[in-house]
C-alpha positions as CSV (number, residue, x, y, z in Angstrom):
1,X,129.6,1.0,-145.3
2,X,130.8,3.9,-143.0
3,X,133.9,5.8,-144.4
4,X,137.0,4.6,-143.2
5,X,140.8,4.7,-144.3
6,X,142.3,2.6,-142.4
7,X,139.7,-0.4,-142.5
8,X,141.4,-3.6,-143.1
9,X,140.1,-6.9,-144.8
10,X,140.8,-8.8,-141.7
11,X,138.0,-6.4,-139.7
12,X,135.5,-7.5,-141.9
13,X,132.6,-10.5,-141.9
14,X,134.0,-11.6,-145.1
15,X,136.9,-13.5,-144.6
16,X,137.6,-13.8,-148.8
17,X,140.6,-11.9,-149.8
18,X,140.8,-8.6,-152.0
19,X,141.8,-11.4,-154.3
20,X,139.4,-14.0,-154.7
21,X,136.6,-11.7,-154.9
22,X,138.3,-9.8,-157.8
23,X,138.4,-13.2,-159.3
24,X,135.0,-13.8,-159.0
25,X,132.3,-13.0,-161.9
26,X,130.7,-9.8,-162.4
27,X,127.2,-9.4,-161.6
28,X,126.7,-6.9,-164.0
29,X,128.8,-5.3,-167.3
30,X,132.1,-3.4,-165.3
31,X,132.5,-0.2,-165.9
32,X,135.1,2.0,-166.8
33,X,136.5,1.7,-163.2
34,X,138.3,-1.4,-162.8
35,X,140.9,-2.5,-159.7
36,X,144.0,-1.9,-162.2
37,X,142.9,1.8,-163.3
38,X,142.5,1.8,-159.3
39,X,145.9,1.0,-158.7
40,X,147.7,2.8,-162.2
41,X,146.0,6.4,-160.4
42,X,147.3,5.3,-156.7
43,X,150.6,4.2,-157.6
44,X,150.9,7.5,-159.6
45,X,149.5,9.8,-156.7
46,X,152.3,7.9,-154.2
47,X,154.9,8.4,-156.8
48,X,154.5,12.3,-156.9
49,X,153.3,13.1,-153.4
50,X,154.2,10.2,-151.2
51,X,152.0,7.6,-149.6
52,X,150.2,9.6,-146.9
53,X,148.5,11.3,-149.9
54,X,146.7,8.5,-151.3
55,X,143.0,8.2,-149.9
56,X,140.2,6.8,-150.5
57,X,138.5,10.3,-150.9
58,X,141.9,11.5,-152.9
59,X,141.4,8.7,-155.2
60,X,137.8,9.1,-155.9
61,X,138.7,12.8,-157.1
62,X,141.3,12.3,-159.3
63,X,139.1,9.2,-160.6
64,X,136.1,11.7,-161.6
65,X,134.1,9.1,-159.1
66,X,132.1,9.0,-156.5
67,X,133.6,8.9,-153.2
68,X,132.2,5.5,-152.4
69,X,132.6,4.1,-155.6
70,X,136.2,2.2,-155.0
71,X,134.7,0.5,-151.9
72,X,132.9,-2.0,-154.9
73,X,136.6,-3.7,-155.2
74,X,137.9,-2.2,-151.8
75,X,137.0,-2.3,-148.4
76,X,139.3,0.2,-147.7
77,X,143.0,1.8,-148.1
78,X,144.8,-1.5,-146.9
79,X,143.7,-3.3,-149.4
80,X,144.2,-0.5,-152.2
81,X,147.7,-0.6,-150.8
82,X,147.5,-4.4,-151.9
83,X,146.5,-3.5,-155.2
84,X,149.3,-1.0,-155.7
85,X,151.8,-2.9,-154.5
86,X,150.8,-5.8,-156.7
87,X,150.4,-3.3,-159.9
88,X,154.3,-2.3,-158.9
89,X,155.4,-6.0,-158.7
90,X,153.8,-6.8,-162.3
91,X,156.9,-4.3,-163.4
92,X,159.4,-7.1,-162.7
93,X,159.4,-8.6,-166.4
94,X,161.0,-12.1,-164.5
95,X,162.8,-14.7,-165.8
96,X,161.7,-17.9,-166.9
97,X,164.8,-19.7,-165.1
98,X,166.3,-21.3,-168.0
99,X,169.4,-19.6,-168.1
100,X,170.5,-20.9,-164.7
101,X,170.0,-20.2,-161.1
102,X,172.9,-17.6,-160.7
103,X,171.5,-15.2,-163.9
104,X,167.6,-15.8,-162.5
105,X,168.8,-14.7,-159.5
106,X,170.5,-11.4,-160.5
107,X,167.7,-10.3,-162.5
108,X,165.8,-10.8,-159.8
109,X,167.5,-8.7,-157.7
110,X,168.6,-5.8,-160.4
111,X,164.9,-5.5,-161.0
112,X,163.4,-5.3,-157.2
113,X,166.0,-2.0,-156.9
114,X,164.6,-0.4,-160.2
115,X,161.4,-1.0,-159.0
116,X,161.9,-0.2,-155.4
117,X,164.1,3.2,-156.3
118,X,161.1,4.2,-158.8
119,X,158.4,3.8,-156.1
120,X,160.2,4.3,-152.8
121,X,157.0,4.2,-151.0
122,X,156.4,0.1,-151.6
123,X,158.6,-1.2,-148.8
124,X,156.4,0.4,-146.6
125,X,153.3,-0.6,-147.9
126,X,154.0,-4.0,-148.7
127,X,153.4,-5.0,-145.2
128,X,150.4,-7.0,-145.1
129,X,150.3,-11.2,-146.8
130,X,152.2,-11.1,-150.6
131,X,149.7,-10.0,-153.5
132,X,149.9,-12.4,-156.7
133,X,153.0,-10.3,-158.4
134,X,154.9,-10.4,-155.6
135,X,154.5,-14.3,-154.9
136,X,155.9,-15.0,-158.7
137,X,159.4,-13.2,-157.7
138,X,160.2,-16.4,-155.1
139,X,158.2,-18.7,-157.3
140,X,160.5,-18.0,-160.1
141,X,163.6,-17.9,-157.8
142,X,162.5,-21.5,-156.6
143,X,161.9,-22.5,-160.0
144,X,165.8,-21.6,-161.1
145,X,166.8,-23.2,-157.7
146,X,165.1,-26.5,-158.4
147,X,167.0,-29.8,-159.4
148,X,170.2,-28.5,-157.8
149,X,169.8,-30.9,-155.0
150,X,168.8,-28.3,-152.6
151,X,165.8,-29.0,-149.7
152,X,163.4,-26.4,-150.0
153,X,164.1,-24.3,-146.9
154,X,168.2,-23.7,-148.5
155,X,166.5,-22.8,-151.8
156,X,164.1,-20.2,-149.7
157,X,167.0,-19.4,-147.9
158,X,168.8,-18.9,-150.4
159,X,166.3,-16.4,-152.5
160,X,166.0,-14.5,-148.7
161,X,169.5,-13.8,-148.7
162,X,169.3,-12.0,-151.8
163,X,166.3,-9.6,-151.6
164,X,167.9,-8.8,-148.2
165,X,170.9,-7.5,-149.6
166,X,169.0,-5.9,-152.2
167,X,166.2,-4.4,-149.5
168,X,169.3,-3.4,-147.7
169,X,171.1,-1.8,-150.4
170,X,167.9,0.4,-151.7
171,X,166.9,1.4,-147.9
172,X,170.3,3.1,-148.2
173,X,170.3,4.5,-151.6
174,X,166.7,6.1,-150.6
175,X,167.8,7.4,-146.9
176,X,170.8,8.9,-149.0
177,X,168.4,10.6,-151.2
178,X,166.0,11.5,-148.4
179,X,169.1,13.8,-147.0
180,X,170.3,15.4,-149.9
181,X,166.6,16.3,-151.1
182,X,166.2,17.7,-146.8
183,X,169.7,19.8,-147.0
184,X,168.8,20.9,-151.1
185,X,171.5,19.7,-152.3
186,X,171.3,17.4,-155.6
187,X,174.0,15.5,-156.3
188,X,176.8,13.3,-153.7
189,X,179.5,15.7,-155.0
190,X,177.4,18.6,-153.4
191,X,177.2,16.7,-150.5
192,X,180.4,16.3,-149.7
193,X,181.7,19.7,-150.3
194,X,178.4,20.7,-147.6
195,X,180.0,18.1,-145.2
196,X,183.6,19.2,-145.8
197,X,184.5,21.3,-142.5
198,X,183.2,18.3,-140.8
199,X,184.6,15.6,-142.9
200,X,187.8,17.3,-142.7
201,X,187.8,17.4,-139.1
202,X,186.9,14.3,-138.5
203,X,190.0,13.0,-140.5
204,X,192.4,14.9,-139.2
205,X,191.8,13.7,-135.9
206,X,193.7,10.6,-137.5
207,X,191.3,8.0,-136.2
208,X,190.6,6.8,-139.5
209,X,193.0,6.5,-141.1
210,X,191.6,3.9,-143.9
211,X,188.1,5.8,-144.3
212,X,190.7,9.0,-145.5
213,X,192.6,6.9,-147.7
214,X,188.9,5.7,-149.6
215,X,188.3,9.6,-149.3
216,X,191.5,10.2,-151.3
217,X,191.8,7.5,-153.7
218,X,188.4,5.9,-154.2
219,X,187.2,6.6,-158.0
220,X,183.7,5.5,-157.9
221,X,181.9,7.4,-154.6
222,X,179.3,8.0,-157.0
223,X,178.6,4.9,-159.4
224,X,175.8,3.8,-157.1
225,X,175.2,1.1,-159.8
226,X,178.9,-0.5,-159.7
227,X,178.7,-0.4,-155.8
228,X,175.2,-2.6,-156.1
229,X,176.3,-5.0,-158.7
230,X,179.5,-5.8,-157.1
231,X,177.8,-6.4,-153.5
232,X,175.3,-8.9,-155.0
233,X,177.8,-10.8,-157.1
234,X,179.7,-11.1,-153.8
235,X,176.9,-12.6,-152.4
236,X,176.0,-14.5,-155.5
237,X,179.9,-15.8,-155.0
238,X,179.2,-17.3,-151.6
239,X,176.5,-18.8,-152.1
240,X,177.8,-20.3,-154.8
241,X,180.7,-21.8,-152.8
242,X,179.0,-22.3,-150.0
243,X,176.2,-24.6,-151.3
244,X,178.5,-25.8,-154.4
245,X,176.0,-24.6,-157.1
């Protein structure tokens, strides 16, 4: 098979997923290289440099392998992207559901950001069909959800909801620390004294005048974590009250 890094599964013959076929037997004894040393060296290689460095031919190198040697699980760097974004989801550490709905729920959600702010990179690679780990996060949600008297599209709707939020909130927390890392600076309080001539400006205009007083008076600007937990049990609340759960 001619080299190439962006070759998806979809472009081949084979129609079988990266999954079924690493279900299948082996031929032969494996060898030392299997799909989740694969993945471990990937995931590691986009945690330090970022996903554009992890490539096939990357990979190979810092496997001690040849460079066609991967292509015997994967037919290419979509589907490695599958396999790193499915060794990242098997982090979770879920909940069986038996402690209700609500508490599934939240550790559901606390644990997508601790995963998502430790590998930035996923969102963007987990853009192809769900990989086995990441299908038992809304299987467990739906398991909590079920024999609440909800119809299956609420309780989907319901487990949406809250990975939105929590995709929404990480996006944020990551842009944040995109900036600071772009200007050098390292922490939120270094940010705003780099921002103060503007900040300081802008508030004088008077224009906003509530934005100034959370300026002045707010005590946690920086408790990233108090700021997240306090969103989701918001949302936790309505839904809650909404769907009288």
């Amino acid at each position: 098979m001619a080299y190439q890094e962006r070759q998806s599964a979809s472009e081949d013959k084979d129609p079988v997923s990266v999954w079924e076929r690493l279900e299948r037997p082996e031929p032969a004894p494996r060898t030392t290289l299997t799909p989740r040393r694969i993945a471990e060296v990937a995931v590691a290689i986009a945690d330090a440099e970022g996903l554009d460095a992890v490539t096939m031919r990357r990979l190979a190198t810092e496997l001690g392998v040849a460079p066609m040697a991967a292509y015997r699980y994967v037919t290419g760097k979509d589907e490695l992207l599958e396999l790193m974004v499915d060794f990242v989801y098997a982090e979770l550490d879920l909940l069986d559901g038996k402690d209700g709905w609500r508490a599934t729920m939240r550790s559901v959600a606390l644990r997508i950001r601790e995963v998502l702010l430790q590998h930035s990179w996923v969102t963007r690679a987990a853009c192809g069909a769900p990989t086995p780990n990441q299908l038992a996060v809304p299987e467990a949600a739906l398991v909590a959800l079920d024999g609440l008297g909800l119809d299956v599209d609420t309780a989907m709707a319901v487990f949406s909801t809250v990975t939105a939020y929590v995709h929404g909130a990480v996006d944020s927390e990551v842009r944040l620390s995109q900036m600071l890392h772009v200007r050098g600076w390292s922490t939120r309080k270094e940010a705003r004294a780099g921002l103060a001539t503007q900040m300081t400006w802008l508030m004088n205009t008077g224009r906003y005048p509530m934005y100034a007083r959370y300026i002045h008076e707010a005590d946690r600007k920086d408790d990233v974590q108090w700021q997240f937990e306090i969103g989701l049990d918001s949302v936790l609340d309505g839904i809650a009250v909404r769907l009288a759960i």
